[in-house]
N, C-alpha and C positions, 0 to 999 in steps of 0.2 A: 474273661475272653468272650468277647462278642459270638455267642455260637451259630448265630443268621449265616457268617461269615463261611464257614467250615465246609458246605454242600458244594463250594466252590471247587474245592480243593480234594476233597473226599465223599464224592459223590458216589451210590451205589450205580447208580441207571444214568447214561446219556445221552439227551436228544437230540441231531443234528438238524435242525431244521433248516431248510435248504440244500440239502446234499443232493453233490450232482454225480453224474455218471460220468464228467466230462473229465479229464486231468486237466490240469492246469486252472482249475477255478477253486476259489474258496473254498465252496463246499466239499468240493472234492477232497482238499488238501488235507482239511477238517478230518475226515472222517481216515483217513488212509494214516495219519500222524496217531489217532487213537490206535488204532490195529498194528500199527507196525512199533509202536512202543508201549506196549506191554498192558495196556489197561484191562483189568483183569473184572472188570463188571459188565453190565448191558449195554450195547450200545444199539440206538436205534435212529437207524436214517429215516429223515421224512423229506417225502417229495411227492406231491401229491398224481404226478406223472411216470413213476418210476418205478416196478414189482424190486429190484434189486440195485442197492447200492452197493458196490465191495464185496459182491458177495453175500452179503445180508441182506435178508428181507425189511423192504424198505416198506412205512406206514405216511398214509397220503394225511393224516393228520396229526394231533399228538394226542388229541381224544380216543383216539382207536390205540393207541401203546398201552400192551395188557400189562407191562411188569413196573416194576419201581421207575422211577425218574425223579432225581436230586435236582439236575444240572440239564438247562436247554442252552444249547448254542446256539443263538440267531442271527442265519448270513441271507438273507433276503431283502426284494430292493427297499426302500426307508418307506415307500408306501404301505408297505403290507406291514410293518413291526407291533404296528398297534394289534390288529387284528390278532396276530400270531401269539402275543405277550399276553393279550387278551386268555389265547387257548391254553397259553402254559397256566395263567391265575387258576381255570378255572379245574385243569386238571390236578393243579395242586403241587405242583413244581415248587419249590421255594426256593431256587436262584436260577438267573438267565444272567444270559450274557450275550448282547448285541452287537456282533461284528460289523452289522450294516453303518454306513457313513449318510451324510445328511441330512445332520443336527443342525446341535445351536454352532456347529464350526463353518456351518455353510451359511449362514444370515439369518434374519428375522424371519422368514418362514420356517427354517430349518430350526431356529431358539423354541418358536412356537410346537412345534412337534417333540422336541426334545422335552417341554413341560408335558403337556396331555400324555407323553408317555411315563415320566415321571407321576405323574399326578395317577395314572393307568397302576402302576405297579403297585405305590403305597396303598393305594383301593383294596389291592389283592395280596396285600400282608407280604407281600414278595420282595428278595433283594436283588439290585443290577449292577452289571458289571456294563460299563461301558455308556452310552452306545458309540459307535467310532474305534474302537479297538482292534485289539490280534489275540487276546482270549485269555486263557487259562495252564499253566502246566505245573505237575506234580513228580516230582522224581523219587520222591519215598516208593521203595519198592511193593509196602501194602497197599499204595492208591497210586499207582504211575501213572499218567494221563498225562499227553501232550493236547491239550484241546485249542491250539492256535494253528496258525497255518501257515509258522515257521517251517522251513524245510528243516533246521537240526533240532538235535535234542541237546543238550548241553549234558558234562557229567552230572551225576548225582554227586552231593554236598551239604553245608550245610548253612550255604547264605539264600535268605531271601531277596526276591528284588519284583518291584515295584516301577513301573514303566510310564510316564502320561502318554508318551508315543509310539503310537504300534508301529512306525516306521525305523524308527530308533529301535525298538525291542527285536527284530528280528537281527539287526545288527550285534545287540547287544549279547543274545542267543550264541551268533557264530564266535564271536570273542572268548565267549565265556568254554565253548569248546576246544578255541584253538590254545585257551592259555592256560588248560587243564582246572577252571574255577568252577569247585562245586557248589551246582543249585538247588537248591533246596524245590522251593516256589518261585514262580516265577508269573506275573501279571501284569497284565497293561490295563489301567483301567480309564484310557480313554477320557469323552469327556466329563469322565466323574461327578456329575448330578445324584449319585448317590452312595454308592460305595466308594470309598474315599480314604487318601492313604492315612490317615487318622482311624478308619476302623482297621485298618491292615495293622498299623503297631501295637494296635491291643490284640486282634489276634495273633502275629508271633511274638507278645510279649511272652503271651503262654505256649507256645509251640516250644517243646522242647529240643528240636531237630534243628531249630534255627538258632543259631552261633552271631550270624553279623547280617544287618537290613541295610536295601540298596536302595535309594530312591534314585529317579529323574523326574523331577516336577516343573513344573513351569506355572504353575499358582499351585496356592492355597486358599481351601476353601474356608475355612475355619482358621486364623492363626492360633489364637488365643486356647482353644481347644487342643491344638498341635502342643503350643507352648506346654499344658500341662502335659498331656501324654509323652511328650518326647523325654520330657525330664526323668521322668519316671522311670520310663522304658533304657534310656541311654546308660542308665546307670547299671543295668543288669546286662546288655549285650548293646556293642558300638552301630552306628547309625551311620553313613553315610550316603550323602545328597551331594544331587548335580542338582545345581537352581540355574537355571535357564534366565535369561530376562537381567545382564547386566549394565545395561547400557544405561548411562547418564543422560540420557535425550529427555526424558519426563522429567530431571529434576526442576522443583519449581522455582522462575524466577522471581522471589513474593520478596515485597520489603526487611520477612526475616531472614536474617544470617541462617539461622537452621536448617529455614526451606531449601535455601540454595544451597546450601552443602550436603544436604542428605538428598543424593543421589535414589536415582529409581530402585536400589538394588540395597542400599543403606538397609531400610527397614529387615528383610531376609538374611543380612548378612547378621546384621544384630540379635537376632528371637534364634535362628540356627546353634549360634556360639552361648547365646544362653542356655539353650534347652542343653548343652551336652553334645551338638550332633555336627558331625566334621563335616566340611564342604570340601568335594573335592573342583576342581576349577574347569575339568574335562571329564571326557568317558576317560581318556588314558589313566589320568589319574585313578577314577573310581576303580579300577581295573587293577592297578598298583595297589591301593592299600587292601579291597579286599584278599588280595592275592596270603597278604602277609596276619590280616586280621582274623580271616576263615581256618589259620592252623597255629599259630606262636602264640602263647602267654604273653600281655603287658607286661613290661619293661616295668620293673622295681625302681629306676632311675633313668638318669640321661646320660650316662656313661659306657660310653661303644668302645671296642678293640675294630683296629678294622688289619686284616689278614689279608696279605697280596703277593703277588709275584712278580709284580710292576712297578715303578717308584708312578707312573701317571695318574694309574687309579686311584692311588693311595693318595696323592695328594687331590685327585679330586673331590674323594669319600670325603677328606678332611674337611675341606673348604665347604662341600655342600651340607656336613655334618652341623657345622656353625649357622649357617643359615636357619637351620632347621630345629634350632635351639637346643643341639644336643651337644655332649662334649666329648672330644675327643681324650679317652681317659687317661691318664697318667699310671704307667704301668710301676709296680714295685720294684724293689734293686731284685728281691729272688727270681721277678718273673722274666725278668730282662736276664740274668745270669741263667735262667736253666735256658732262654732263646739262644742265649749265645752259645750253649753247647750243641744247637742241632742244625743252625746255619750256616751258609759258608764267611767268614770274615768279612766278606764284601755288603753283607745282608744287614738291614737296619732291624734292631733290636727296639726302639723306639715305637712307639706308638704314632704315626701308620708300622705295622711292621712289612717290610719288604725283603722277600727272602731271594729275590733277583730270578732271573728265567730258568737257573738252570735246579730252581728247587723239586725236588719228586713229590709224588704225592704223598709219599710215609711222611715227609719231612713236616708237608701241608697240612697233614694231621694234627701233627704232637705238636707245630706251633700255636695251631689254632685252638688244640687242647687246653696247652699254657696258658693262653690268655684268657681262656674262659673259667677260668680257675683263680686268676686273678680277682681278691676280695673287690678292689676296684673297679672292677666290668658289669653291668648290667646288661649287657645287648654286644653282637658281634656283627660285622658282615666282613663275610668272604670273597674277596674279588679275585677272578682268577684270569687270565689271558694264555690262549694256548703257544707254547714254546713249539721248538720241534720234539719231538719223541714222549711228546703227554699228553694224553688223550683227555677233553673235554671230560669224559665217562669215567674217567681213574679222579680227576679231581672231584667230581660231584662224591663218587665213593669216599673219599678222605672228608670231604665236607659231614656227610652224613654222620659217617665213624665219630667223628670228633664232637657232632652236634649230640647224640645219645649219651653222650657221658655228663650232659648240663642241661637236662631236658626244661630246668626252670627261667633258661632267659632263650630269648627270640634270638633265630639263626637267622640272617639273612644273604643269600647268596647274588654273588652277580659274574656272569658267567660271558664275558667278551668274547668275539669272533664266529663266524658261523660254522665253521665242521665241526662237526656234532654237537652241537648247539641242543635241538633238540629232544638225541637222547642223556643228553646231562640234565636238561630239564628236567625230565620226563623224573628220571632219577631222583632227584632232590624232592619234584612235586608228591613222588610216592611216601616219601621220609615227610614231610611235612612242612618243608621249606620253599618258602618261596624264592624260585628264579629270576632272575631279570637280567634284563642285557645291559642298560646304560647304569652307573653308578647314582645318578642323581638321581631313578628312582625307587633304590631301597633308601637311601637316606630321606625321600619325601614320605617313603611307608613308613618308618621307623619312627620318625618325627612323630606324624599322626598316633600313632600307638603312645608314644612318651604324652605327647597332652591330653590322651585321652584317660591313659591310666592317671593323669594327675589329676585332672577333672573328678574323674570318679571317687579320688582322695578326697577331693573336697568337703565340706560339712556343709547337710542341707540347712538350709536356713530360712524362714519364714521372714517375709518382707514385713518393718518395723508397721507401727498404725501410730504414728504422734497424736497428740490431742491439738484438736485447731479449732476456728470461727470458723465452720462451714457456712452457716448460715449469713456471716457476713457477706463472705464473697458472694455468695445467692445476690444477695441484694447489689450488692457492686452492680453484678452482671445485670443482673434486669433491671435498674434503672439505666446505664448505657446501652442495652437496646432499648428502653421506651424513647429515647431520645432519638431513635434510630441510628447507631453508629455501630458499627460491628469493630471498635478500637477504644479500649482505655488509654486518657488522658494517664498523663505519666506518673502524677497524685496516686490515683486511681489504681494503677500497676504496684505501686509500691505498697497499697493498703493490703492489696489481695496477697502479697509477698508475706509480711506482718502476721495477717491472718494464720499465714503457714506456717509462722515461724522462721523465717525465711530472714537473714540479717539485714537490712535496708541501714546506709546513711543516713542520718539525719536529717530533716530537709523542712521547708514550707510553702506552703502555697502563697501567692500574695496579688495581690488585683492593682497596686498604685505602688507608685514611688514612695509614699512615706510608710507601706507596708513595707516594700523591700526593705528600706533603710534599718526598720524595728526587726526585722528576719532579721539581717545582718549582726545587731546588737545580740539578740537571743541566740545566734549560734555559736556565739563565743567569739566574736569582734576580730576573729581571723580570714583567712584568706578564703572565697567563695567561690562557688560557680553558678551563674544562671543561667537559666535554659526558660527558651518560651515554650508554652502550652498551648496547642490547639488542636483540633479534631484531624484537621486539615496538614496539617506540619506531620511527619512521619521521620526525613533524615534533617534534624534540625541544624547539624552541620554547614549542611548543603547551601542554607536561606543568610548563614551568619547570624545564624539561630542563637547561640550559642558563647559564652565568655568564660574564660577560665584565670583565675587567679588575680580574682577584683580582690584589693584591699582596703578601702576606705569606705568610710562611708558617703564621701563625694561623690567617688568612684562607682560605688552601688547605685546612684542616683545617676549618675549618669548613662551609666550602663544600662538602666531603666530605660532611658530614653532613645541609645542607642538600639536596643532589640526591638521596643517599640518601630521606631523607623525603617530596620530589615525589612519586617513583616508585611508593612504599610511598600514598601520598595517591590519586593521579591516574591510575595504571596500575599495581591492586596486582596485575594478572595476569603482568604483565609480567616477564620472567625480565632482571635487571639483572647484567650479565659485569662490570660495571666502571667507571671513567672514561678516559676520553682527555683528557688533560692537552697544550696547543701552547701558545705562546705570544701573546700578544695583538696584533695585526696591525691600526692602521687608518690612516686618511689617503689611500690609494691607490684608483686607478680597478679598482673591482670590477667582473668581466664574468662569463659564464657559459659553458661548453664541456658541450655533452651529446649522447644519442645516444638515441634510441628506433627499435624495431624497426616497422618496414612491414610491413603484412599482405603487398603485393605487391611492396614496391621494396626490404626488407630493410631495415637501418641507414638513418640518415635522421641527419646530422650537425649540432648545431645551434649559432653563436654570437651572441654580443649581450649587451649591459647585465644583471648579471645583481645581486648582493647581493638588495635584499627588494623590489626594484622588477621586479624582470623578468618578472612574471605583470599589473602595471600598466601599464608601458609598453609590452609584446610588442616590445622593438626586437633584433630577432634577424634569423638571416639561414640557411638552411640548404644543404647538400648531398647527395648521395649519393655515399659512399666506392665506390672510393678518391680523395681527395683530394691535389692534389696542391700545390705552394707557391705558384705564380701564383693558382691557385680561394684557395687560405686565406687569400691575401691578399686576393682580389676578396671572401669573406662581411667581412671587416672593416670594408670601404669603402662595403659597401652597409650598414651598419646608420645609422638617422638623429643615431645620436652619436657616428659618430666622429671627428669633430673631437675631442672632448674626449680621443682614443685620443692624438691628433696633441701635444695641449695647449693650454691655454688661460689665457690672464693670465696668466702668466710659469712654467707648469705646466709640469717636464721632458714629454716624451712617452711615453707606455709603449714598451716594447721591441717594437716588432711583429713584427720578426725567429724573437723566442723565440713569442712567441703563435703565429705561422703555424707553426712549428716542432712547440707541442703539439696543435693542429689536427692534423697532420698524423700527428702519432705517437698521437693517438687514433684517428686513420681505421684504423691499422695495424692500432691494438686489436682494435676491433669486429670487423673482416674476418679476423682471426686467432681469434677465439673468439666461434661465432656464437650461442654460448649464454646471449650477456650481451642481456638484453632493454629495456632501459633503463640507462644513466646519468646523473648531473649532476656537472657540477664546478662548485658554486657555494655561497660566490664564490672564480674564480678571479681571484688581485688581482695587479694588476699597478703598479712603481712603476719609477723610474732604476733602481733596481737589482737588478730581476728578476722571472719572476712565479712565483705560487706558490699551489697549490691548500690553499686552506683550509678545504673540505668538502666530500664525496665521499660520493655513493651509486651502490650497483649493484643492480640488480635482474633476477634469471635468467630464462630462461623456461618451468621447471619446475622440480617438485624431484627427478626421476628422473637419476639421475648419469651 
């Protein structure tokens, strides 16, 4: 546990620099949010024009503060922060936190300030929070500190949460008060130049107060850093992030298939689901499962009772329960017979069980009891809508009673209509259950918890190391940049494939016609394909680049001459090295294996249906290497076909063995030679007896060797 981190949170002494006298400013707010929630250390206001702020004697610098000082708050205007940052170094402060705005978010004057203060801090052994923020708060009753200049305090709790925007965190503050969600910590840090939510999971990895961590990020500073912390961390207490930044408008339109299907938001979505850490899609959402993660025990399975008084609800829980990969359980013939001794005949005993409006709340008990007793139930929610003569507050009471008697699986209640809404909430939030109004989302909370607790089932696994010709590909590579070409010829791609271990067709190169004809002979006097070769050629489709299922060797000769002449028609600039001669390959399930490079996340791995469909369907699945065999098999299973991978109408199965295999011995690729800027393997085909790449591009990311 990073202990720099800790003065932040658990500061003896703190300094407001800039506090005003005025209400309604910053400073002000600053210091009146310490005194009025409970900080139990020094606090000292500076204003170098001010005898008293709050009532406290106020010091016109920080050099003049006789007692302790952990923690400086700095709300003054961007020009003075150096100077000030300057006086915390030298008094010896070891963490600040700069509320002031007009950084690197306001332009390249402001980037420039934001470094010299960065570069200022690291001088002075010091760590920052911010600059651009809304501060600091602590609800542990031994260090309570509200040091932002939220107007609320949220309950005490025991989730962290992590803010990039102070606009959003004051929002996120009132939420978290109106929906009874306790916080632990709570931070914005702004535009994070140096304290970074990366040092925040190593410190609550060790915080023992903290239960469940919040993010809202909109970059990553470090992924690769994140990726191992989060792994680690996700496995001891659940992670949820809001990623900002989902828009498809970056994605690149580049000759590879990869590029243009890995989306601006691809990379994030991939390394998040790796590391362990749940994405929720909104604040609502993030709001939702911590609600149910900050108090219930992981679900031992995916099998829910769901308890109603509605036949609506009930079938909505059901339908959105499926969605959300849980199952609706199948009750036993006992549990169904003792429901039927406490319902009215008109009540469904079935799983949804509906005990119709005119159920009491004893009845709402002991059904909900029943079912939770059932060996078949993992998880419950209780939906209830108020009848006439039943109080919202009588039913949260039956909910509670019932949930204490099965304290090892997750309650989840959902409490329709608004009178008393409120205190039935209130009610259940005390017991430790999470409320909600609409039924779709406890089944989104629930969901979340079931993949998380499976995730965490998982076995950790070290990503494989094959043995390969490093060195060859080296040499690939820089002889096609001395050439200057930042793209292997299609030869060329396949060798460096080989290299990996990587299965390639059989194939050759050949410069004339009576080479082809002798290809032809040596591949086994069967049916072929060629393809021309040039630096210049990319979709060789496009030129009638391209023959499929020559059989003769006339044929071959002709077809020589044929492609020749495309070339010479359709791309006469184009400098033509050749053909590549393989043999003709169809019938099998064709997929696609490729790699595009991330501005920020590097390699970005991709697979999915690939042949002349895979820019139509986008049925892909991606990662970020390194990749290891359990991940290449989970991108398999998430793609929406692969059943057909499995077989189908008497269809052997492709080998997934070997697919996870070249998954993985491409992850080794990319992260061994970071020069390769894109590839595709498609299609890579796969049948009973083996698979085997039948087109291959690479593309560098310069042509400087």
């Amino acid at each position: 546990m990073p202990t720099t981190i800790a003065p932040f949170f658990r500061p003896r002494g703190i300094a407001v620099i800039g506090a005003s006298r005025r209400p309604g400013t910053i400073g002000w707010q600053i210091v009146d949010n310490l005194l009025r929630h409970g900080f139990q250390g020094a606090i000292f206001p500076v204003n170098p024009s001010a005898r008293v702020v709050h009532s406290i004697p106020a010091w016109r610098s920080v050099r003049e503060i006789p007692g302790e000082v952990d923690l400086a708050v700095v709300a003054v205007p961007k020009d003075a922060v150096l100077d000030v940052v300057e006086e915390c170094g030298v008094r010896g402060i070891p963490a600040v936190v700069v509320i002031s705005a007009g950084f690197r978010e306001s332009g390249e004057a402001g980037a420039a300030r934001e470094r010299a203060l960065v570069t200022r801090v690291r001088a002075l052994g010091m760590r920052l929070v911010g600059p651009n923020c809304m501060g600091v708060l602590n609800t542990d009753p031994a260090h309570a500190m509200n040091a932002t200049f939220a107007p609320t305090m949220p309950p005490a709790g025991t989730v962290s949460f992590l803010s990039q925007s102070g606009a959003l965190g004051v929002t996120i503050l009132d939420y978290a008060a109106e929906y009874g969600i306790g916080i632990r910590h709570f931070i914005s840090v702004g535009n994070k130049p140096d304290v970074s939510g990366n040092d925040l999971l190593e410190f609550w990895e060790g915080d023992p107060g903290t239960r469940v961590i919040l993010m809202y990020l909109e970059t990553f500073g470090n992924p690769r850093h994140f990726t191992r912390i989060a792994r680690r961390v996700a496995r001891k207490k659940p992670i949820i992030v809001v990623k900002s930044g989902r828009s498809v408008a970056g994605a690149r339109a580049a000759s590879s298939h990869t590029g243009s299907l890995a989306g601006k938001d691809s990379a994030a979505e991939a390394l998040l689901a790796q590391c362990g850490v749940l994405r929720a899609n909104s604040v609502e959402e993030l709001f939702d499962l911590s609600m149910a993660f900050g108090s219930l025990p992981l679900p031992r399975g995916n099998r829910v009772a769901i308890v109603t008084n509605a036949g609506g609800p009930g079938i909505i829980l059901a339908d959105s329960c499926e969605a959300e990969g849980l199952q609706v359980a199948e009750f036993s013939t006992e549990t169904q017979e003792r429901l039927r001794r406490i319902v009215p005949e008109e009540a469904s005993v079935r799983n949804p069980v509906d005990m119709i409006a005119s159920a009491t709340p004893e009845a709402y008990r002991q059904a909900l009891e029943i079912a939770l007793q059932d060996p078949g139930v993992d998880a419950a929610i209780a939906a209830f809508v108020p009848p006439l003569g039943v109080r919202q507050t009588d039913a949260a009471t039956a909910i509670v009673q019932a949930a204490r008697t099965r304290p090892d699986r997750p309650i989840l209640a959902v409490l329709m209509g608004r009178e008393g809404l409120p205190a039935g909430r209130a009610e259940l939030r005390a017991a430790g259950i999470p409320a909600y109004i609409f039924p779709e989302s406890a089944t989104r909370a629930l969901g979340a918890m079931n993949r998380h607790a499976r995730w965490v089932e998982r076995p950790v696994q070290a990503p494989a190391r094959f043995p390969v010709e490093a060195a060859a590909v080296r040499q690939i590579l820089d002889q096609v940049q001395a050439e200057g070409r930042d793209r292997l010829l299609e030869p060329e791609a396949y060798a460096v494939l080989e290299a990996y271990g990587i299965p390639v067709i059989p194939h050759q190169f050949v410069r004339s016609a009576e080479e082809a004809v002798s290809a032809f002979g040596a591949l086994g006097s069967g049916p072929v394909v060629m393809k021309v070769v040039s630096p210049q050629i990319v979709h060789k489709t496009e030129i009638g680049g391209v023959l499929l299922d020559v059989r003769d060797a006339d044929a071959v000769r002709g077809g020589w001459d044929q492609l020749v002449a495309a070339v010479a028609r359709e791309a006469p600039e184009a400098d033509l090295r050749g053909l590549l001669i393989a043999p003709y390959r169809k019938g099998s399930r064709e997929m696609i294996l490729g790699m595009t490079m991330d501005r920020t996340f590097g390699p970005l791995l991709m697979f999915g249906l690939g042949g002349i469909y895979v820019e139509t369907f986008r049925d892909v699945a991606f990662r970020v290497p390194p990749v290891t065999e359990l991940e290449a098999h989970e991108m398999m299973r998430e793609i929406r076909s692969f059943p057909l991978l499995e077989g189908v109408r008497g269809e052997p199965p492709v080998p997934l063995d070997q697919v996870a295999n070249a998954i993985q011995r491409l992850s080794q690729l990319v992260l061994d030679h970071d020069r390769i800027a894109a590839l595709d393997i498609n299609p890579f085909q796969a049948s009973s007896k083996g698979v085997l790449a039948l087109d291959a591009r690479i593309q560098l990311l310069d042509v400087a060797p």
